[in-house]
C-alpha positions as YAML, in Angstrom:
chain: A
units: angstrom
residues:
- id: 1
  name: UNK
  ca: [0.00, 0.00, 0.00]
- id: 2
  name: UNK
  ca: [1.16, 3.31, -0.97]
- id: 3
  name: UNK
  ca: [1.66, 5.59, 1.80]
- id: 4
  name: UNK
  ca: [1.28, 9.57, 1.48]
- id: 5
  name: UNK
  ca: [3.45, 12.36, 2.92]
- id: 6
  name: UNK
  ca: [2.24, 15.61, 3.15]
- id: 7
  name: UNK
  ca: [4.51, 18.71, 3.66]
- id: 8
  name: UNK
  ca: [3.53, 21.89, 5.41]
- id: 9
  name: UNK
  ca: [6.43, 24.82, 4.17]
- id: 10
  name: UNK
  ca: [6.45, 28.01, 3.74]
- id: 11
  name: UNK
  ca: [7.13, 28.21, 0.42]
- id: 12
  name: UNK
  ca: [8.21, 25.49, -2.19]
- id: 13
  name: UNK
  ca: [10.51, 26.19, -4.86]
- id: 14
  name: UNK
  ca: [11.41, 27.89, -7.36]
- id: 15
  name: UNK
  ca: [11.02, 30.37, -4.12]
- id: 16
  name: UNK
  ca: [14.75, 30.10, -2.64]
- id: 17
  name: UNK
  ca: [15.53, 29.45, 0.86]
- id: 18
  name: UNK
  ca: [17.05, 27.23, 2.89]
- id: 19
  name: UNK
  ca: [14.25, 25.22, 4.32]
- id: 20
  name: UNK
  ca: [12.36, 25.27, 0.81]
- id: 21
  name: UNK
  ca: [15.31, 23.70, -0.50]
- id: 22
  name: UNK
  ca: [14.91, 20.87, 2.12]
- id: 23
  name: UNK
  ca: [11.41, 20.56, 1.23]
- id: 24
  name: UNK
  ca: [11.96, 19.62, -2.58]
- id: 25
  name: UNK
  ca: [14.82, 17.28, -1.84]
- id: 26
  name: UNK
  ca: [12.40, 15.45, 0.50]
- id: 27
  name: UNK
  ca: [9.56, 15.59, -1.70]
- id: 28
  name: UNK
  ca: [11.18, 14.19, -4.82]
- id: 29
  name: UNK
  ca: [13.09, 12.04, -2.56]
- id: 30
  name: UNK
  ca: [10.19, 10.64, -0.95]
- id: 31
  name: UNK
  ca: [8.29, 10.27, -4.06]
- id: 32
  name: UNK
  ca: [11.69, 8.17, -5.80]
- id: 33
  name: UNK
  ca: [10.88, 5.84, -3.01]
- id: 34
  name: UNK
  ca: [7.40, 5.15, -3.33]
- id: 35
  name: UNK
  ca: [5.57, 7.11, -1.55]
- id: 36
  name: UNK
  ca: [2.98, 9.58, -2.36]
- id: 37
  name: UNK
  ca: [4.75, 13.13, -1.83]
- id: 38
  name: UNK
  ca: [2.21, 16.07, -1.45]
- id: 39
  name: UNK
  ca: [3.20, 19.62, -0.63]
- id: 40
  name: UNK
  ca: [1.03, 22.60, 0.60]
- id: 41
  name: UNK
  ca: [2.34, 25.84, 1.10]
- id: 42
  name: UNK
  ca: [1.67, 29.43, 0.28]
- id: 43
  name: UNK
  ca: [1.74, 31.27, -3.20]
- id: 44
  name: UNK
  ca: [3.40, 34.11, -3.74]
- id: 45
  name: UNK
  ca: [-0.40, 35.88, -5.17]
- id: 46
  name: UNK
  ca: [-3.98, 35.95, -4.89]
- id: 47
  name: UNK
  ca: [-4.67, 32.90, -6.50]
- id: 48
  name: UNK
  ca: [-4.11, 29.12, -5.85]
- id: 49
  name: UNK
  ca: [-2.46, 26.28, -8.32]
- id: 50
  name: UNK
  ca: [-2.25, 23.18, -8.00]
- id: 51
  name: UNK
  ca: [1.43, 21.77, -9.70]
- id: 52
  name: UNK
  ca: [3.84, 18.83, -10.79]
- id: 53
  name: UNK
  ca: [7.32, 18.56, -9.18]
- id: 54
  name: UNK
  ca: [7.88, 15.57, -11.56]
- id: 55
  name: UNK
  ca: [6.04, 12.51, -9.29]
- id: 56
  name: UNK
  ca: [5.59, 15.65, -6.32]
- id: 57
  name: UNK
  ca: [1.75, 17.28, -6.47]
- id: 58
  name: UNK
  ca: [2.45, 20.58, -5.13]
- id: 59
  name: UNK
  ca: [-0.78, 22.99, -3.33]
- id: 60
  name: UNK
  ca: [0.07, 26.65, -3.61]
- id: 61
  name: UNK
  ca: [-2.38, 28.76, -1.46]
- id: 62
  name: UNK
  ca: [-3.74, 32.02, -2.02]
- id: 63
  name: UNK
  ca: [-1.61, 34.53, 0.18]
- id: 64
  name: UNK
  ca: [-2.11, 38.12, 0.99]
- id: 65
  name: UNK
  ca: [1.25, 39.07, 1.71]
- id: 66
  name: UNK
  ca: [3.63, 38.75, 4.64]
- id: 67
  name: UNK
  ca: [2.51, 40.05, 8.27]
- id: 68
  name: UNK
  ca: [5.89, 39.06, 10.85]
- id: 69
  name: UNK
  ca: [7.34, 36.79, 8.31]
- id: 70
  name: UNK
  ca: [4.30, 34.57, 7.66]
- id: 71
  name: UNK
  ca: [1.98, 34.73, 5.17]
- id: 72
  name: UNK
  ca: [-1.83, 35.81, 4.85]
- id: 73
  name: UNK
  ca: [-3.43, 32.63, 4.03]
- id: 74
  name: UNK
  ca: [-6.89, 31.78, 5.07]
- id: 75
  name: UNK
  ca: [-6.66, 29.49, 1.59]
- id: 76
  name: UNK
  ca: [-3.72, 27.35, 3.11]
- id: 77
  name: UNK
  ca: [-5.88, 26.67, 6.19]
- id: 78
  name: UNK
  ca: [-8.58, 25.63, 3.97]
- id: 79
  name: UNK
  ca: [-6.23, 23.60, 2.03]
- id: 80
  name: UNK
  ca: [-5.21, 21.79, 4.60]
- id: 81
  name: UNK
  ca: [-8.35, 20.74, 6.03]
- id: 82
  name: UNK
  ca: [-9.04, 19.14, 2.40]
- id: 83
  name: UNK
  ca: [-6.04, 17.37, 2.10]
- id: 84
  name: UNK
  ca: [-5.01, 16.27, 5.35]
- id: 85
  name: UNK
  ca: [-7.88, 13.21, 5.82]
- id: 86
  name: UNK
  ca: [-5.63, 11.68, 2.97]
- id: 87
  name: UNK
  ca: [-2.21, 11.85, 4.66]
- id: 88
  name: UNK
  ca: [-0.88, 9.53, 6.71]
- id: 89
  name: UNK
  ca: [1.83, 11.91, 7.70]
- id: 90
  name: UNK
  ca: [1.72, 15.06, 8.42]
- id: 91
  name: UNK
  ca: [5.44, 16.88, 8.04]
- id: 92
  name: UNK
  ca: [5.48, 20.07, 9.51]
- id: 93
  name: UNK
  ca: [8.19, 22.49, 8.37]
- id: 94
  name: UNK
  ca: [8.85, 24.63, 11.21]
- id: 95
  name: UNK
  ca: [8.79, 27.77, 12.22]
- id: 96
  name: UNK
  ca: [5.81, 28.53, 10.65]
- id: 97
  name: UNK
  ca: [2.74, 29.83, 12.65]
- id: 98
  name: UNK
  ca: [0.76, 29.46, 9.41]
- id: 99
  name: UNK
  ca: [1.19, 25.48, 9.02]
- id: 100
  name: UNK
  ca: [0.78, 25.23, 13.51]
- id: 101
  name: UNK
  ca: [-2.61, 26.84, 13.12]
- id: 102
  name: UNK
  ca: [-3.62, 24.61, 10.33]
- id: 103
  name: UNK
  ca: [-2.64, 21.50, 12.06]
- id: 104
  name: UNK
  ca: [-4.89, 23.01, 15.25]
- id: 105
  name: UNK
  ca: [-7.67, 24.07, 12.97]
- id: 106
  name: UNK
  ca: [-7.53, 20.86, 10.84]
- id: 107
  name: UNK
  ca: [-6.86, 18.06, 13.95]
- id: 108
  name: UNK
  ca: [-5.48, 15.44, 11.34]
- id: 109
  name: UNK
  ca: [-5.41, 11.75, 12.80]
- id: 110
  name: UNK
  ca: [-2.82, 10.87, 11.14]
- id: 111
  name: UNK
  ca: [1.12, 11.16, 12.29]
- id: 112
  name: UNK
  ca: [2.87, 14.37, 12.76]
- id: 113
  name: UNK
  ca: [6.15, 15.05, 12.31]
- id: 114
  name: UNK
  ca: [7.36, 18.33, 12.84]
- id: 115
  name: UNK
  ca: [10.82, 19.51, 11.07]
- id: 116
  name: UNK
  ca: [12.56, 21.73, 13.91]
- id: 117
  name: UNK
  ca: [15.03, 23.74, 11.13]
- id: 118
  name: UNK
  ca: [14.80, 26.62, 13.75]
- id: 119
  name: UNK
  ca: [13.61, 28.30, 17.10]
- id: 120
  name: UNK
  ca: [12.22, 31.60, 16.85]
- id: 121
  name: UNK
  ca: [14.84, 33.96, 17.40]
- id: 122
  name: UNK
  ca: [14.43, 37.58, 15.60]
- id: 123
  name: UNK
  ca: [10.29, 37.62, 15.84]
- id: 124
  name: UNK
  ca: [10.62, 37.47, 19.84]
- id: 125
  name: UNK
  ca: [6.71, 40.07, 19.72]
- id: 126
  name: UNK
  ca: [5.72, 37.05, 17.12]
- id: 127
  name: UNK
  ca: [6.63, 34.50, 19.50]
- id: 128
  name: UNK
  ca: [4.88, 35.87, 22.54]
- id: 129
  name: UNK
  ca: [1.48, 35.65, 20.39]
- id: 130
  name: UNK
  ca: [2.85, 31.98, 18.77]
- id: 131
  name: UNK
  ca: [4.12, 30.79, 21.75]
- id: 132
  name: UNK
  ca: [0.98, 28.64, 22.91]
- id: 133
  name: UNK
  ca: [0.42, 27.26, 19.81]
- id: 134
  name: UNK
  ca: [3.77, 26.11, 19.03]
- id: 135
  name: UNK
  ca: [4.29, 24.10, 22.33]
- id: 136
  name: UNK
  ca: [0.73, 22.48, 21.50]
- id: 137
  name: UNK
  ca: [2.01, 21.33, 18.44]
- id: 138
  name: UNK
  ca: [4.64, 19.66, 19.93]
- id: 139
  name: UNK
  ca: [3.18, 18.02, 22.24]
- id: 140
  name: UNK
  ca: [1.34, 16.82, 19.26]
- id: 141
  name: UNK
  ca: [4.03, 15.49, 17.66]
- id: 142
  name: UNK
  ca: [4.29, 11.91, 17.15]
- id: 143
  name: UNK
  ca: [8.00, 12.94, 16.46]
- id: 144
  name: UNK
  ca: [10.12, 15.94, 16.14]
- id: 145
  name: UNK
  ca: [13.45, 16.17, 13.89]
- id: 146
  name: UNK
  ca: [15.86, 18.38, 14.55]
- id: 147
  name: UNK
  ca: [18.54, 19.15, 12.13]
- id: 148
  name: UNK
  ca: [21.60, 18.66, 14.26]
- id: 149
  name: UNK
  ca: [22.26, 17.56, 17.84]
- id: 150
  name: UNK
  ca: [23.83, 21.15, 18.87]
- id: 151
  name: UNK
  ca: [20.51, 22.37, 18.06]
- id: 152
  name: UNK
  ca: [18.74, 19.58, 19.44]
- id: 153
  name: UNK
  ca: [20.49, 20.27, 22.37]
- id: 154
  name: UNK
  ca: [20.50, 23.51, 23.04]
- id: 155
  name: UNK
  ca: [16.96, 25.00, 22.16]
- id: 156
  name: UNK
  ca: [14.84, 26.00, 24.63]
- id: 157
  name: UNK
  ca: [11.92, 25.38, 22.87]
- id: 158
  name: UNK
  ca: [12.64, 21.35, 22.30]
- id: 159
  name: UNK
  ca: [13.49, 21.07, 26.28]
- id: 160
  name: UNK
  ca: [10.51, 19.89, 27.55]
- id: 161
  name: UNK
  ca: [10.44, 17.01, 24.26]
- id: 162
  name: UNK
  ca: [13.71, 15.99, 24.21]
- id: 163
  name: UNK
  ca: [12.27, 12.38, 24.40]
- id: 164
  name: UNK
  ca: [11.05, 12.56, 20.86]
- id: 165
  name: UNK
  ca: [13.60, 14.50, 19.27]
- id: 166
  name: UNK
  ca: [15.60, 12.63, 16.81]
- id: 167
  name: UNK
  ca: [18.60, 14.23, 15.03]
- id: 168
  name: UNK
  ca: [18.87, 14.21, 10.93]
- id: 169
  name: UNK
  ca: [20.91, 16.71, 9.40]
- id: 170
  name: UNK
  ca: [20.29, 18.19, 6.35]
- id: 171
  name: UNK
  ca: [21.28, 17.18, 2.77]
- id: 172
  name: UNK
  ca: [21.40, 18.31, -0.46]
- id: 173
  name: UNK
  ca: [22.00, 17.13, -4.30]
- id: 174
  name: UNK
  ca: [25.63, 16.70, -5.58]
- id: 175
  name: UNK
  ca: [25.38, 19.10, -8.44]
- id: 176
  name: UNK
  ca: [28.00, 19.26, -10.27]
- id: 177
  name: UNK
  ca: [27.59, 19.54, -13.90]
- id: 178
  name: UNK
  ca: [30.04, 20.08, -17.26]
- id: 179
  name: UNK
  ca: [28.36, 23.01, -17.36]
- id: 180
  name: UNK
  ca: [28.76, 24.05, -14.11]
- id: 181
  name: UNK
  ca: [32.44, 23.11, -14.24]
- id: 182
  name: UNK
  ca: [32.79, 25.00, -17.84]
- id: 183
  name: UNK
  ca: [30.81, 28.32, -16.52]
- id: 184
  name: UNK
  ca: [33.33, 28.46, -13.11]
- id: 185
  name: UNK
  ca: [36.33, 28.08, -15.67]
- id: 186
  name: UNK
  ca: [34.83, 31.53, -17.81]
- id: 187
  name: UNK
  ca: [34.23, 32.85, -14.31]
- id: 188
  name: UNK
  ca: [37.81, 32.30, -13.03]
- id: 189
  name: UNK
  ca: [39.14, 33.98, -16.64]
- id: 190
  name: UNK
  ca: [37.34, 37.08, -15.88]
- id: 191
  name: UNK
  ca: [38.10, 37.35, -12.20]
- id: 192
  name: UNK
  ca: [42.41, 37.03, -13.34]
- id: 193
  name: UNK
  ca: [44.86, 35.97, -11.11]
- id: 194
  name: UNK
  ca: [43.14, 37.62, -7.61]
- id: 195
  name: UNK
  ca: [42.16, 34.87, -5.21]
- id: 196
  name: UNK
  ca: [38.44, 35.02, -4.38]
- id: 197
  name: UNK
  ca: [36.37, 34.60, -1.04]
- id: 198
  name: UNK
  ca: [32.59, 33.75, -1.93]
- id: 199
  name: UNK
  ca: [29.59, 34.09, 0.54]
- id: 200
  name: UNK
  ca: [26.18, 33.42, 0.02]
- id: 201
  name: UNK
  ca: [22.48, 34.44, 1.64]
- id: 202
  name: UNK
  ca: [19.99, 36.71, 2.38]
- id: 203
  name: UNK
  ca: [21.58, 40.37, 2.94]
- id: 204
  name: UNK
  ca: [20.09, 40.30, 6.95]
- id: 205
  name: UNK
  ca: [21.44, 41.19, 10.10]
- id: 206
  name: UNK
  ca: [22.74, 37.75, 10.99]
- id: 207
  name: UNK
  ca: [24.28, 36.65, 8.42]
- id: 208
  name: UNK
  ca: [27.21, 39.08, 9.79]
- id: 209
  name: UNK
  ca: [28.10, 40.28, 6.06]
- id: 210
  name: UNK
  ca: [29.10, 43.79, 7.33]
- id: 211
  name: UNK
  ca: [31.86, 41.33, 9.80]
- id: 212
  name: UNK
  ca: [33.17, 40.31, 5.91]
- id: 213
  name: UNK
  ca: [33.30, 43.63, 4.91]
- id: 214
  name: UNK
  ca: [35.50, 44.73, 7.48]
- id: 215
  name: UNK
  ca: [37.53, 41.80, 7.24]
- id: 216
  name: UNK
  ca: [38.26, 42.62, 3.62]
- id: 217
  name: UNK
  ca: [40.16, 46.34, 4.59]
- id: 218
  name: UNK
  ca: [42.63, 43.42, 5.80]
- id: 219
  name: UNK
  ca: [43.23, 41.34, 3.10]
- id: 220
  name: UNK
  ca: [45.61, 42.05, 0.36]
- id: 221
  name: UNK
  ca: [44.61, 43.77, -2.83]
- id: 222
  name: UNK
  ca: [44.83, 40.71, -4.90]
- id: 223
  name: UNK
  ca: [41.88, 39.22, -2.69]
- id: 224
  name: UNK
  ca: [38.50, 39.77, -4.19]
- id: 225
  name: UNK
  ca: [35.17, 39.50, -2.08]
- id: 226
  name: UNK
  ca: [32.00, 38.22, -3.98]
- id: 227
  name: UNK
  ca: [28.38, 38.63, -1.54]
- id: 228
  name: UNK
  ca: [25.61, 36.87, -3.58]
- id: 229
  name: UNK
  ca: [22.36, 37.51, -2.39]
- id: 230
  name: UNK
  ca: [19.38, 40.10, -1.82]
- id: 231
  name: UNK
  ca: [17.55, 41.84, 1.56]
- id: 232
  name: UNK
  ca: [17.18, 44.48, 3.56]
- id: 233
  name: UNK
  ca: [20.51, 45.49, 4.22]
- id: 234
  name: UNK
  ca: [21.63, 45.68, 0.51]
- id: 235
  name: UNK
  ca: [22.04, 49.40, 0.51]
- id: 236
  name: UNK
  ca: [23.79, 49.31, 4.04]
- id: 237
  name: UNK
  ca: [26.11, 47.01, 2.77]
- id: 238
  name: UNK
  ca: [27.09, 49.25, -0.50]
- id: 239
  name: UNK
  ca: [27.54, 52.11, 1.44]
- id: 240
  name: UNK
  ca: [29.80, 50.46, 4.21]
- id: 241
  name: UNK
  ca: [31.75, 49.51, 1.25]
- id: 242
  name: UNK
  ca: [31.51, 52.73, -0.43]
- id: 243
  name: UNK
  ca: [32.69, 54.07, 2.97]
- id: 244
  name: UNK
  ca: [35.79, 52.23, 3.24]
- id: 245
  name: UNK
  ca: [37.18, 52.65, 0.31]
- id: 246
  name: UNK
  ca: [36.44, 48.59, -1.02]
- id: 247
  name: UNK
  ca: [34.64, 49.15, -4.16]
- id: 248
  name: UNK
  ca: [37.31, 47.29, -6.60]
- id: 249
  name: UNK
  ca: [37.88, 43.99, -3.75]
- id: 250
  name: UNK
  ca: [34.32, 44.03, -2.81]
- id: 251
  name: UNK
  ca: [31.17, 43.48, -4.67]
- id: 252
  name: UNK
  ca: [27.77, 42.59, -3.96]
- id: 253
  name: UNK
  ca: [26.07, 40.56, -6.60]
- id: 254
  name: UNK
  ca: [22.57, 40.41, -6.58]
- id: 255
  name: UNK
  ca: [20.67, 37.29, -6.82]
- id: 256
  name: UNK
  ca: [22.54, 34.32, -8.19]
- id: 257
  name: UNK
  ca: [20.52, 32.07, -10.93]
- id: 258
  name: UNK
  ca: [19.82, 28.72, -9.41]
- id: 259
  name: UNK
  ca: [21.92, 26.89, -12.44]
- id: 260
  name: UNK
  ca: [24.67, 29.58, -11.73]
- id: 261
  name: UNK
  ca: [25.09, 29.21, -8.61]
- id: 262
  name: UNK
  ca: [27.45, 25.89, -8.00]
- id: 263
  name: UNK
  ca: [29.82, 27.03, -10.24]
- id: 264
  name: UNK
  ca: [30.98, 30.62, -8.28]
- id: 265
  name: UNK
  ca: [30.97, 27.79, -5.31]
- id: 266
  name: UNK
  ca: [33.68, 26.02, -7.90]
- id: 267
  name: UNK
  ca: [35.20, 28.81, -9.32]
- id: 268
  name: UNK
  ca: [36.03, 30.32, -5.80]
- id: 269
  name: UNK
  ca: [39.21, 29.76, -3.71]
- id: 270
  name: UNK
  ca: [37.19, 29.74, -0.05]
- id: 271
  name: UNK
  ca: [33.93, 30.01, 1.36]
- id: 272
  name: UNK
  ca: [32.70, 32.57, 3.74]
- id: 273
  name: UNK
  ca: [29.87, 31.84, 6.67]
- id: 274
  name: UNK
  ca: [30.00, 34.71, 9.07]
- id: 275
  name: UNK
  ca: [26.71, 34.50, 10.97]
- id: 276
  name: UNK
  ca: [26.47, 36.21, 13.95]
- id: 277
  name: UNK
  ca: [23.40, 34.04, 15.73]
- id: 278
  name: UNK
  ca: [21.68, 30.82, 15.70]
- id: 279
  name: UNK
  ca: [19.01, 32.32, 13.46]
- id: 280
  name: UNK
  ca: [21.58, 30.77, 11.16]
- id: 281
  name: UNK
  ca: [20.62, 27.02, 12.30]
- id: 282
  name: UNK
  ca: [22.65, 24.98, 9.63]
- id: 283
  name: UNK
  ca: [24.26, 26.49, 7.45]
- id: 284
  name: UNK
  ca: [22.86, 24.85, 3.57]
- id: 285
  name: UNK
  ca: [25.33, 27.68, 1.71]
- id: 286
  name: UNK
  ca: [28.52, 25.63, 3.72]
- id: 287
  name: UNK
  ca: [27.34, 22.54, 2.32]
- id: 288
  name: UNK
  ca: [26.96, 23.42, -0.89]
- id: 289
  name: UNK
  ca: [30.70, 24.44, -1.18]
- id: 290
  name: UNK
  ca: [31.71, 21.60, 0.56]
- id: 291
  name: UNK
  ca: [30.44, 19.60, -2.04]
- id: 292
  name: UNK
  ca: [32.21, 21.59, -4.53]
- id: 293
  name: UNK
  ca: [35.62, 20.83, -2.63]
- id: 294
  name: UNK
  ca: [35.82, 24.21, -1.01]
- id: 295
  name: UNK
  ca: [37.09, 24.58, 2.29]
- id: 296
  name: UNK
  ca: [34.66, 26.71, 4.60]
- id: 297
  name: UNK
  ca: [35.39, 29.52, 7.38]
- id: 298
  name: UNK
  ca: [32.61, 30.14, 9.35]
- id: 299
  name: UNK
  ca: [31.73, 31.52, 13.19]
- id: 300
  name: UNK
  ca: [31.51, 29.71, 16.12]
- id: 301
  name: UNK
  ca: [28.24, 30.63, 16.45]
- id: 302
  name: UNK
  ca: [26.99, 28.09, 20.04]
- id: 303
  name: UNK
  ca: [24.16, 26.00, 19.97]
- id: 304
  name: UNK
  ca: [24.09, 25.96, 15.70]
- id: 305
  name: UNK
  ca: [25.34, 23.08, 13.70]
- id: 306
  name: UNK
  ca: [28.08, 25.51, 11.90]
- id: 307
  name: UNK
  ca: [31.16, 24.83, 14.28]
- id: 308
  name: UNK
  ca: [29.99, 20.88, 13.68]
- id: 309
  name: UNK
  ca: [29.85, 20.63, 9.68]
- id: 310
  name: UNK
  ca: [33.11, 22.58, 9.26]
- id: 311
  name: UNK
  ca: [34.79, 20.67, 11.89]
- id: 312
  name: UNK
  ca: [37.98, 23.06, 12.58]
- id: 313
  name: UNK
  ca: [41.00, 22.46, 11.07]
- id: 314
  name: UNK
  ca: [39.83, 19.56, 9.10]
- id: 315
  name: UNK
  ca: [37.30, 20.99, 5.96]
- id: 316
  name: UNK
  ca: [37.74, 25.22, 7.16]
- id: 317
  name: UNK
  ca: [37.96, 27.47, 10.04]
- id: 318
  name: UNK
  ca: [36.31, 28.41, 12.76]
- id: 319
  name: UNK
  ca: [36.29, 31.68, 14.27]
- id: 320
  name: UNK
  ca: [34.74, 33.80, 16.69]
- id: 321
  name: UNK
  ca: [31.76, 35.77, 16.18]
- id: 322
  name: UNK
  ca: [31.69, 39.11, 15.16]
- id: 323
  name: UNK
  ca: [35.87, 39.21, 14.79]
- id: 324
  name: UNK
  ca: [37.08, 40.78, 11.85]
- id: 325
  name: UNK
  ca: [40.46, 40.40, 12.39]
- id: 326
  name: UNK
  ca: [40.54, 36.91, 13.11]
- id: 327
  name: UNK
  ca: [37.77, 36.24, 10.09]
- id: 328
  name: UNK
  ca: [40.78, 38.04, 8.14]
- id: 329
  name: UNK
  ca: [43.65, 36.04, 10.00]
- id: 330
  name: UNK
  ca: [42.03, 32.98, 8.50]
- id: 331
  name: UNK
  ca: [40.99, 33.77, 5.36]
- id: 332
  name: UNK
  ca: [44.88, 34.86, 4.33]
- id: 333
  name: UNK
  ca: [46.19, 31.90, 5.57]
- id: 334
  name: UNK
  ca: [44.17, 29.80, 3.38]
- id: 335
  name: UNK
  ca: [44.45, 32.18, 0.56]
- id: 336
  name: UNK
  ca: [48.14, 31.79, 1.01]
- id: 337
  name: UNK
  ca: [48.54, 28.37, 0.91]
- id: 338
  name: UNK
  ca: [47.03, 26.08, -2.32]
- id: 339
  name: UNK
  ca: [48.22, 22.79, -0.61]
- id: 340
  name: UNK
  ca: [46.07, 23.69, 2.54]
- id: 341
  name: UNK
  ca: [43.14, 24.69, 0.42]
- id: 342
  name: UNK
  ca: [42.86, 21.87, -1.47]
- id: 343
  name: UNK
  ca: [43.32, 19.31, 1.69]
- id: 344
  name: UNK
  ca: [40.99, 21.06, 3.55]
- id: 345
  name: UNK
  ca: [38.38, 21.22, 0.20]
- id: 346
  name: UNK
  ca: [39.27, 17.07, -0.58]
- id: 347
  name: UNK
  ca: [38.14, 16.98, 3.58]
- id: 348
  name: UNK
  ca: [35.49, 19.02, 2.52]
- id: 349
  name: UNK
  ca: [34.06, 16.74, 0.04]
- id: 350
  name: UNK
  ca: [34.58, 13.53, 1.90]
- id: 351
  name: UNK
  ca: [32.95, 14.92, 4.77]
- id: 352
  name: UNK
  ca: [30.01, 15.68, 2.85]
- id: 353
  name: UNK
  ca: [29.82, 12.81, 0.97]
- id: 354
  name: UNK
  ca: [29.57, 11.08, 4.25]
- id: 355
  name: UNK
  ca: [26.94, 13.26, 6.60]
- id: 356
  name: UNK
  ca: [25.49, 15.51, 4.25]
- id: 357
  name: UNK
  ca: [23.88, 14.16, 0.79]
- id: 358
  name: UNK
  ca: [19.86, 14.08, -0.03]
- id: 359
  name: UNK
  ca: [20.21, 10.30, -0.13]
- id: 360
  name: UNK
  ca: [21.71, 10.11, 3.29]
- id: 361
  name: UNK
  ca: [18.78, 12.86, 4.80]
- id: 362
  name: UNK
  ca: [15.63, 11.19, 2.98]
- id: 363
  name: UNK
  ca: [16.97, 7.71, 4.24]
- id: 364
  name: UNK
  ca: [17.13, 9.53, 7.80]
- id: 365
  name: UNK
  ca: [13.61, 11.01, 7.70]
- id: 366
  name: UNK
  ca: [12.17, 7.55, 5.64]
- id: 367
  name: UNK
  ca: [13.34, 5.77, 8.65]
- id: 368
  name: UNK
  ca: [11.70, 8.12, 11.32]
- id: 369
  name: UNK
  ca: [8.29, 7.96, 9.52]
- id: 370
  name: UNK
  ca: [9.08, 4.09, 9.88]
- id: 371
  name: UNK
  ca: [9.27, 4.57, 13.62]
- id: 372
  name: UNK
  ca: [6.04, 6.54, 13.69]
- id: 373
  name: UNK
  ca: [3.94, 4.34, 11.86]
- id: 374
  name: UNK
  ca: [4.77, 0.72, 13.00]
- id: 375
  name: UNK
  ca: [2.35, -0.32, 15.26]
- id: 376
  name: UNK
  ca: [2.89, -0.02, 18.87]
...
């Protein structure tokens, strides 16, 4: 008998993000294993669709807009309530007040897994309002996922449901492509001889980009600095650059295509994480140049699983938060060296050949919904 999966996200792609990402691979995933692989999540207009993700049926709801990061949907609640008598699990992306209410409006008797990809840390007015209904929902939880045992660990929110917790980090597709490889080769020709840092993400307050722009005033002139990525703090960013004097060794590019984007991760010499708070809760960006062979320097930003996929000294750095000379210190020394670099980026790829692939994260979550529905 064919068993069906439903996902609750935020979004689905081609929106970009880190846990819409996780929600594809699962979904296809799923679906290459048999299983009936639904998705609902919100639109990004007034009107619903419903879609094909290859074997994946994908529900976009009708949204409103955005009110404290989550969308106006009364059609996703509605949605739900329709398709949830079909599931027989229930996996809740989380945060996301939107999907909680629909799983308390809906009462679905079928399993519940909720995805834990992060606690609420920036919406702390949100949370006071949320707060009720996300600790009903998991104590609803037949099981809870976490994404890596730092996190598992640490949150406050998981305390009280540690017993349920299981830990499966996050994967994603090995992408490399001919045309990925042939694309980094025209981008290395018309970056020269300089040695390039790459970082990646939404231009916000955590993500510590403004930390990376000071750190640049300390590298050498034949160092360029490529920020891909969009957000509020675009224009902050341009003029602290602006301001300092960066404008040749520094440049912000905009979004980066989806099919472009593994080949600046190829093309580069390092990879740059410099969050500043575990509102960064993984790190996808790290992996993704890991699996390009790139070593990674990131922040030692406690209770996230950063520190634990670069693993210090082995596939990158780690540094502390909010540091710009020692986010400097390490970036020269592996700019310096090409034997380092490419042991730490061979590292790099082993290690995420070995924790961090789609296959290995499907298996992980496959095996939870296992545990869930084998009779007690």
């Amino acid at each position: 008998m064919t068993r069906c999966v439903l996902q609750l996200s935020k979004f689905y792609p081609p929106d970009c993000g880190g846990i819409e990402s996780v929600a594809r691979e699962l979904a296809v995933g799923l679906a290459a294993r048999g299983w009936d692989s639904r998705v609902l999540c919100a639109g990004r207009g007034g009107h619903s669709s419903v879609e094909r993700d290859g074997s994946v049926s994908v529900y976009r709801a009708a949204s409103a807009g955005m009110l404290l990061s989550t969308s106006i949907s009364p059609a996703f609640l509605r949605q739900a309530r329709r398709l949830l008598p079909d599931a027989d699990i229930a996996h809740v992306h989380m945060p996301n007040p939107l999907a909680a209410l629909a799983i308390w409006l809906a009462r679905p008797t079928c399993k519940v897994v909720v995805h834990w990809h992060s606690d609420v840390v920036r919406q702390q007015l949100a949370l006071k309002a949320y707060g009720p209904l996300q600790r009903w929902l998991l104590a609803r939880a037949d099981r809870v996922i976490a994404t890596s045992q730092a996190y598992a660990d640490t949150s406050a929110a998981l305390a009280a449901w540690r017993g349920k917790v299981s830990v499966v980090p996050i994967g994603i597709g090995d992408n490399a492509t001919p045309q990925c490889t042939a694309f980094a080769a025209a981008l290395r020709a018309w970056w020269g001889s300089r040695r390039v840092v790459f970082a990646l993400g939404r231009l916000v307050d955590y993500k510590g980009f403004d930390v990376l722009v000071k750190a640049a005033a300390h590298l050498d002139d034949g160092t360029l600095v490529l920020i891909g990525g969009t957000g509020p703090c675009e224009a902050a960013l341009r003029e602290q650059v602006r301001r300092l004097g960066l404008q040749g060794r520094v440049q912000l590019l905009g979004r980066i295509e989806d099919d472009e984007l593994m080949s600046y991760h190829l093309a580069a010499d390092v990879f740059c994480l410099p969050s500043r708070s575990r509102a960064e809760a993984f790190g996808v960006a790290a992996l993704e140049a890991m699996s390009m062979g790139r070593p990674v320097v990131g922040t030692d930003v406690g209770g996230a699983a950063l520190p634990w996929i670069i693993n210090d000294g082995e596939t990158g750095r780690v540094v502390p938060v909010d540091d710009d000379r020692a986010l400097a210190d390490a970036l020269s020394r592996l700019l310096a060296d090409g034997a380092l670099r490419r042991r730490m980026g061979e590292a790099a790829r082993r290690r995420f050949l070995d924790l961090f692939t789609a296959e290995r994260m499907v298996a992980g979550i496959e095996h939870e919904f296992g545990r869930v529905l084998r009779p007690q």
